[in-house]
N, C-alpha and C positions, 0 to 999 in steps of 0.2 A: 552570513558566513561568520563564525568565529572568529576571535584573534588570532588563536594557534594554527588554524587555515588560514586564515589574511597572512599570518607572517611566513607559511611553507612558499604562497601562491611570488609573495614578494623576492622572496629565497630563489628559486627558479629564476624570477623576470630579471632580475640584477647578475643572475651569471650568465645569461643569454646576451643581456646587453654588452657586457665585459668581454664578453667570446667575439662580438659581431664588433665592438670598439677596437679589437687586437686584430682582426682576420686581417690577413695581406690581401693584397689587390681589390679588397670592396671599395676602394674610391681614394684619389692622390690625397686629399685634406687632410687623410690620417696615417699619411707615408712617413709621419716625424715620428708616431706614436710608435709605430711598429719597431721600426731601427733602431728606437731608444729601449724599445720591449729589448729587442734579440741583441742587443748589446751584451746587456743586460742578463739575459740567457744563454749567452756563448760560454761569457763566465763561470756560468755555475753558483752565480750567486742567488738568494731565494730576494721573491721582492713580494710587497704587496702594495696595489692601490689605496690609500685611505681617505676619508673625511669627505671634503668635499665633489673630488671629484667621484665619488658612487655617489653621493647624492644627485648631481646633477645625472648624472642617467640614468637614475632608477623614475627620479622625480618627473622627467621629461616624458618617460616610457610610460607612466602608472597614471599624471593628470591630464596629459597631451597626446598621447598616444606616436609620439614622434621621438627619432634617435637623440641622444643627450649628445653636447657639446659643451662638456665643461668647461670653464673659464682656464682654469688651469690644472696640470695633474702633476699629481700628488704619490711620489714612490717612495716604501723604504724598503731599504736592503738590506739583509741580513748577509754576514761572510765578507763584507767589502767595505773598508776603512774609506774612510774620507778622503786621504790621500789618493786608494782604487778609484773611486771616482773623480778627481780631479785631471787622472790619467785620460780615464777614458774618453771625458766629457769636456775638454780641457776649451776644444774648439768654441764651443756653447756659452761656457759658461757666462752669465752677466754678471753675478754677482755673487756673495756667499751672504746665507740669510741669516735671521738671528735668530733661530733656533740652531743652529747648526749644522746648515745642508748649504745646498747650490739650488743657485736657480738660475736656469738652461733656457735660453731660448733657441728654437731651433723651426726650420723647414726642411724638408722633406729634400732628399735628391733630385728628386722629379717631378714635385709640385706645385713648381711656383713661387705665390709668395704667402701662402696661409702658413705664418709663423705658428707655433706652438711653445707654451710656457709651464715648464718642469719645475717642479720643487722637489728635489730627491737629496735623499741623506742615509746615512747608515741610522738602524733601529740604535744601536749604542748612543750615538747622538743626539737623540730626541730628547729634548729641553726636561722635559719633565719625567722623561725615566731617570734622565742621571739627576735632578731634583730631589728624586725619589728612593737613591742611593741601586738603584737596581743592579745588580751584579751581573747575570744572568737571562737578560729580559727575555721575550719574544713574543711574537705577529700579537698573540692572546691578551698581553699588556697594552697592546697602542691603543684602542678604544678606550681605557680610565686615565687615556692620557689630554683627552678633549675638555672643553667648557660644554656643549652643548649636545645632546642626545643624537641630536640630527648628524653628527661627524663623525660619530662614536663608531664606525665600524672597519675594517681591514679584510682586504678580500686579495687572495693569490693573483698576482698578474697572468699568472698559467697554473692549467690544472695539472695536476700529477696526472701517469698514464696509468688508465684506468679508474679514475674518480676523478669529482667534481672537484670544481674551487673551494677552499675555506672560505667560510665568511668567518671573522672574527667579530661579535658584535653582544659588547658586556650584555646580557640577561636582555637581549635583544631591542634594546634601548633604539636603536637607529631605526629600525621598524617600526614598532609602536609610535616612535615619533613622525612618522611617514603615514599610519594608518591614521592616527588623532591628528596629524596636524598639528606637534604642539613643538615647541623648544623645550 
């Protein structure tokens, strides 16, 4: 198979997994994820997944064949000042990180105790867009915002209706370093 078919075939597997990480009721471990999604989407604010947390699901799905469980996830927001989410997530918060976001620890209503660990920030805050003097950023900037190929990608937390998720992923750098294997 090609690259350019390795990278469609990967394209599909990463928004399937994204769909089935966000579905309500597939299982209480991911009851934090969800609440934090539709928060999130009550809003009206746009968000995307990035960096590491797609890696671990695509990675788990494509050499294991089993669902990912990222270490922690990774949102940013576009439309929602730091202060909006200080509002929102106020309960959560543990700490404010030093790129300029929050980091949320949180369980579920009715899970237990499988905590889950957020790192979410407004796209404007992102260390290296204002580094970068960026006026105007969006989703398509946060991948030349990484050190490593493997992070380099931004994917919608929800699809628009009637089309798929964005992936945002510079000249498909997160891919290719998925199909080679490489940093």
């Amino acid at each position: 198979m090609d690259e350019k078919t390795q990278i469609l075939s990967l394209k599909k597997a990463l928004r399937a997994e994204i769909a089935a990480f966000c579905r309500r009721g597939a299982g209480s471990w991911k009851e934090a994820i969800s609440e934090t999604v539709n928060e999130i989407r009550e809003r009206r604010w746009q968000a995307v997944f990035f960096g590491g947390t797609l890696r671990s699901l695509l990675w788990s799905r494509v050499r294991e064949n089993t669902p990912g469980r990222p270490r922690d996830i990774d949102i940013v927001t576009q439309g929602a000042r730091l202060t909006d989410l200080e509002e929102v997530f106020k309960p959560y918060i543990e700490r404010y990180t030093r790129f300029g976001g929050l980091k949320l620890g949180r369980i579920g209503s009715h899970s237990g105790s499988l905590k889950w660990e957020f790192d979410i920030w407004p796209l404007e805050e992102t260390f290296a867009i204002k580094e970068a003097g960026r006026t105007y950023p969006t989703f398509r900037d946060l991948p030349e915002t990484t050190f490593f190929n493997i992070e380099s990608i931004a994917v919608d937390v929800w699809a628009k209706k009637g089309k798929g998720r964005r992936i945002f992923s510079k000249d498909d750098q997160f891919f290719k370093g998925i199909i080679n294997r490489t940093i």
